[in-house]
N, C-alpha and C positions, 0 to 999 in steps of 0.2 A: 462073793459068790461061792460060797462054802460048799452048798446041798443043794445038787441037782443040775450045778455047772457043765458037767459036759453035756450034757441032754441040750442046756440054750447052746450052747457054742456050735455044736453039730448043726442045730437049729440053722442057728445065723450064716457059718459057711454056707448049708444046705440052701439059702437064701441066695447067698452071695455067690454062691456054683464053684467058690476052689477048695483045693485041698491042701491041707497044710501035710505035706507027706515032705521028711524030709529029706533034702538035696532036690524037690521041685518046688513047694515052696516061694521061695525066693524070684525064683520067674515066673510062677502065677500072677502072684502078687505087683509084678513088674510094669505086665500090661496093663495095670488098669492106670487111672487119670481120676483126679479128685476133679468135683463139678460144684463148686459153691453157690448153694442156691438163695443165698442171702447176703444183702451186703449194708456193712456196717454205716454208720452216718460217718461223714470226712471230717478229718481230724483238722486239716490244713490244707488251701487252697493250692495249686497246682499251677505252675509258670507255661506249662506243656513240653513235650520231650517224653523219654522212652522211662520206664519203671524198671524198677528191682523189687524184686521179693523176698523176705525173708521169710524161714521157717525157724523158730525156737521151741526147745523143746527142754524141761526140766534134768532133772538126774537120773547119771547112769548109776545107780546104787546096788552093784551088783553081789546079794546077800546069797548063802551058801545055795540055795535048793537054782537060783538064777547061774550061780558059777557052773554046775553041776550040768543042768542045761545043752549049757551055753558050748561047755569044753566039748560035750557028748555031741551034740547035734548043731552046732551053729547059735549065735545068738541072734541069728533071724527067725531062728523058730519060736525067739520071743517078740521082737517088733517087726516084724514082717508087714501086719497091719499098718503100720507108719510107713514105709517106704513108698507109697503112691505119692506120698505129701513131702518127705524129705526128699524124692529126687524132683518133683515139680517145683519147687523153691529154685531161685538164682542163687539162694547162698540158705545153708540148713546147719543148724547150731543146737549143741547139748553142753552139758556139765560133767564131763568125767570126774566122777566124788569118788577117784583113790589113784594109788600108783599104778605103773605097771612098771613093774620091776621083779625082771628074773632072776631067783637064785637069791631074795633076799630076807632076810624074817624078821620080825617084829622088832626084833634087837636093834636091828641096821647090819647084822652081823651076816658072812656069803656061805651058801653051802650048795651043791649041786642043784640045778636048777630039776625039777623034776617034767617041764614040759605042761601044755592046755588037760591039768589035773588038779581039783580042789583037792589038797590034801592037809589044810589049814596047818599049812606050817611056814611056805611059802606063800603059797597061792591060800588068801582067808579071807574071812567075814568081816563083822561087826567085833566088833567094835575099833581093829584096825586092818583096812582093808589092802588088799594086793590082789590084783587081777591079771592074768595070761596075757601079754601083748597081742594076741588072735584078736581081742574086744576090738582094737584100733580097727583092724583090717574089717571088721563086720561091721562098726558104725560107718566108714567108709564106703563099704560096699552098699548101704543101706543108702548112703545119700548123703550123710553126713560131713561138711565141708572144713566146720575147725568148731574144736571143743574148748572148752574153758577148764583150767587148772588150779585154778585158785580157788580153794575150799577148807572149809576144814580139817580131812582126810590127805591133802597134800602132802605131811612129811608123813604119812603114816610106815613107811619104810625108811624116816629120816634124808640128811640131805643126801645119800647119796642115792634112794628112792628115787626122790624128784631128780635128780643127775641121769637116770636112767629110762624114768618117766617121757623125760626131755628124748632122749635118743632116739626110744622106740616110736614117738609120736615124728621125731625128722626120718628117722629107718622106711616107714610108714608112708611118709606124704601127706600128714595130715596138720592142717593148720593148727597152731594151738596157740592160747595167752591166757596170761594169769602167773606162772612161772618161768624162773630161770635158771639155767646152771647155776652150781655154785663156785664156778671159774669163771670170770669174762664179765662184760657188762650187764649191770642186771636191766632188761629189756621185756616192758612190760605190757607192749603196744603190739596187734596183729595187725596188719591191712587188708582190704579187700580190693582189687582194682575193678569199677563197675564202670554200663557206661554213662553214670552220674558223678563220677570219678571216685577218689578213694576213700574209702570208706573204713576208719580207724576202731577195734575195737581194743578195746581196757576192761580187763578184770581182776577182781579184786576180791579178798575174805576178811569177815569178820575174825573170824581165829583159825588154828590149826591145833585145835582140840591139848592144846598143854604143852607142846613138844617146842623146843624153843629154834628158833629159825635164823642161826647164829650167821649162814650166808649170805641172809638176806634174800633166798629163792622166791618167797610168795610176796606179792603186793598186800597191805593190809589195808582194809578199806577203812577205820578208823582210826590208827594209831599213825598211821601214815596220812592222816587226809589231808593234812595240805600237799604233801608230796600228791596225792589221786587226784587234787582240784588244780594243782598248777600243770599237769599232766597232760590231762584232757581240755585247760585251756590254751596248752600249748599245741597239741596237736590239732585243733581246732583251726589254730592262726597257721598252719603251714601251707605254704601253696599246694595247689592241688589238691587239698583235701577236702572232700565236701563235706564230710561230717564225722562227727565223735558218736559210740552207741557203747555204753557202759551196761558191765554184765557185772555185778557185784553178786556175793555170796552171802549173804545178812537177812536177818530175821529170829521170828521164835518159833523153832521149831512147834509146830503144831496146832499155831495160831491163826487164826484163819481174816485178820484183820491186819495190815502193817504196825510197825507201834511206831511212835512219835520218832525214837533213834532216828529210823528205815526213813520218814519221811521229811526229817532235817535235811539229811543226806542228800535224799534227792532232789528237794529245791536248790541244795548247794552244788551240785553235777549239774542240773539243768541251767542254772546261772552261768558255770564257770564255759557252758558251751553242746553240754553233752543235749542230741537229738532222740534221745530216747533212753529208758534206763527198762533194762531186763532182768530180775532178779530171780535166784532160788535159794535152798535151802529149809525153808519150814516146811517141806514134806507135805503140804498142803496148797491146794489155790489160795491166793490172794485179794482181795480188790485191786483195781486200777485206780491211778489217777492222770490227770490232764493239766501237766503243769506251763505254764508260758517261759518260755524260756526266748534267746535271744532271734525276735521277731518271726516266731515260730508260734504252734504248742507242741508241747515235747509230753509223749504220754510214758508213766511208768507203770511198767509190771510188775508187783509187788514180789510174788511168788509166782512160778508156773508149776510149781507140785512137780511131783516126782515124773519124770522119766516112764523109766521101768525099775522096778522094786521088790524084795521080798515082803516088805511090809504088810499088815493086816487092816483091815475094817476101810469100809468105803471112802473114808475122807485122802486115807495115805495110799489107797490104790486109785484114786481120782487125778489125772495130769492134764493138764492142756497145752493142746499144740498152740501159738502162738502162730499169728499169720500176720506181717506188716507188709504193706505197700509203700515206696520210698519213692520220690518224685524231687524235680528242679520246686522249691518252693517258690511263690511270688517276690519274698523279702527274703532269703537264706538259700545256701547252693545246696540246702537237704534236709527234709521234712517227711516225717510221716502223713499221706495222705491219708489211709485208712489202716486201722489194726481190727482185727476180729479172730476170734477164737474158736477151736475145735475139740470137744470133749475126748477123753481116753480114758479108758479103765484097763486097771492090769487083771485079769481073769484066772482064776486061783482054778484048776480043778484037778479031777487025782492021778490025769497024765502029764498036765503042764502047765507053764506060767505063762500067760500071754496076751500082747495089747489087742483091746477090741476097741475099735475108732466107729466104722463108718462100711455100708453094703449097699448095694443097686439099689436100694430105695430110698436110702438116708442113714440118717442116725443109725446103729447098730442097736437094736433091744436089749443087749446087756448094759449096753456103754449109755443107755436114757437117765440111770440114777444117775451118773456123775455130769451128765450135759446139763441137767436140773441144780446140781449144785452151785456149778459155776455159773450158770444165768443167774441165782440167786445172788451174786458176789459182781457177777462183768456183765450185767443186764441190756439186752439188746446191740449184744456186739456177738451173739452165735454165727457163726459160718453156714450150717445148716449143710454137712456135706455129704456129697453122696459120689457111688464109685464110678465110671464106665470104664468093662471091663470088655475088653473085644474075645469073642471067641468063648467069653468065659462058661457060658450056659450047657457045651460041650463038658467042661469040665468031671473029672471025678469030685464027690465032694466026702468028707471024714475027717476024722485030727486023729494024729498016732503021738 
């Protein structure tokens, strides 16, 4: 949305009755509640007992004009739109794609931390990224319950990056897997305790873009796969745990179909135990598929496209939220009964960067090309969601 972007977006607030004004914002955005007026066909029949929900959501790819943002104004004033649906989830999941590590440069080498300022020395872009530790606290505040580390961009500040990566995310309180120190046991497994019982997640990367990962910090999802398939069979069989849900990092960037590799993999994680397989990294939606796995079907998400992005052209500002429904299976202590999807576009215009999901009527008018793309690709598995927002109609409405 190049020409004539703020003109729709004014539009669709004007619709929607808030105002993205920031420091309110965020508690606009707060009270509303997502109403899903479509529901997908069941994946796998249901024993009866209480649900969990997930929400998953691609990468955090936070490129300069989003750093810039983000340090100035909060980076709710980029997914704001998201937060009805990340704090409504029982458990809400992204991809942090880089470090956050202050004070460090591309080198690995320490110099004065300068503080939530892109000054691409420290704090940089593309092609090796370092983001403010503030990110944590605002996917957190967003909704966000534990992100995944394990990507390509993970040493991009080297090991001692992800040594600090690591801190800021315990500093924080925020769940994370995929990486470890590079002291101590390397521990590649998060939990979640529901009440379906626990719920193990494992993530894993295809590479780490060249830099060599001599402590061992990131899990590799191919060079290590029998370490990721003995893994997830292991944590499978532990008491107490109802299920394995694997979030790997793999794919071609910008492909919009799995390739064979992607779909080895995940008959060999669906076999060895895993309840679901959640994937990003090609910057692009995916297909789905619907694998059988041990007396289940276990559905995997190829791609869920980007996050939020600085990226261009409709395909890499296209992301879906990811919505699953988890239940006591008939034959297995954990199954996906329903998964269904919610379209996102990240909205380009000449004040800001920002996601548009979903308003009081539905679908958001911006956010229709990318709802279209992804029916083309996860057909008949749309959400179809729309806001209620109390109070909201009072609102002021505008974008600064």
């Amino acid at each position: 949305m190049r020409t004539g972007g703020t003109a729709v977006l004014r539009g669709l607030l004007a619709g929607l009755g808030l105002a993205l004004v920031a420091g309110a914002a965020e508690a606009q955005w707060a009270q509303c509640r997502p109403v899903f007026q479509a529901v997908p066909p069941a994946m796998n029949a249901c024993a009866g007992g209480p649900r969990v929900s997930l929400a998953v959501v691609g990468d955090v790819l936070l490129h300069r004009g989003l750093q810039v943002q983000g340090y100035a104004r909060g980076f709710g004033s980029v997914w704001d739109a998201a937060v009805p649906f990340l704090r409504s989830a029982d458990i809400a999941i992204a991809n942090l794609e880089g470090p956050t590590a202050p004070g460090i440069l591309r080198s690995g080498g320490q110099r004065a931390d300068p503080g939530p300022v892109f000054d691409d020395t420290v704090y940089s872009s593309y092609p090796m990224f370092n983001y403010h530790p503030r990110v944590i606290g605002d996917l957190k505040a967003a909704g966000v319950d534990l992100v995944t580390t394990a990507n390509n961009h993970a040493l991009d500040r080297h090991a001692i990056g992800a040594d600090l990566t690591v801190a800021e995310l315990r500093r924080a309180g925020m769940a994370f897997v995929g990486t470890a120190p590079s002291e101590g046991p390397r521990v590649f497994t998060a939990e979640s305790r529901t009440p379906l019982g626990t719920i193990v997640w494992i993530a894993c990367t295809y590479s780490t873009n060249g830099i060599q990962d001599r402590a061992g910090q990131v899990l590799s999802c191919y060079e290590e796969r029998a370490a990721l398939l003995a893994l997830v069979a292991a944590s499978s069989a532990r008491p107490g745990v109802a299920g394995v849900i694997v979030l790997p990092h793999w794919g071609n960037e910008y492909q919009t179909r799995a390739a064979q590799t992607e779909r080895a993999l995940a008959r060999d994680l669906v076999a060895a135990g895993a309840v679901a397989v959640i994937g990003t990294h090609p910057h692009v939606v995916q297909d789905w598929e619907l694998l059988s796995g041990r007396g289940i079907a276990a559905p995997v998400i190829y791609s869920t496209g980007n996050f939020v992005s600085g990226q261009v052209g409709l395909e890499r500002q296209t992301g879906m939220l990811a919505w699953l429904t988890l239940c006591r299976g008939q034959a297995a202590p954990l199954a996906v009964e329903r998964a269904g999807w919610v379209a996102m576009r990240m909205a380009r215009t000449p004040e800001a960067l920002q996601l548009i999901i979903a308003d009081q009527a539905g679908v958001a008018e911006a956010a229709l090309p990318s709802h279209r793309i992804i029916e083309s690709r996860v057909p008949g598995r749309a959400l179809m969601p729309r806001l209620e927002c109390p109070g909201a109609g009072a609102m002021e409405t505008g974008l600064r």
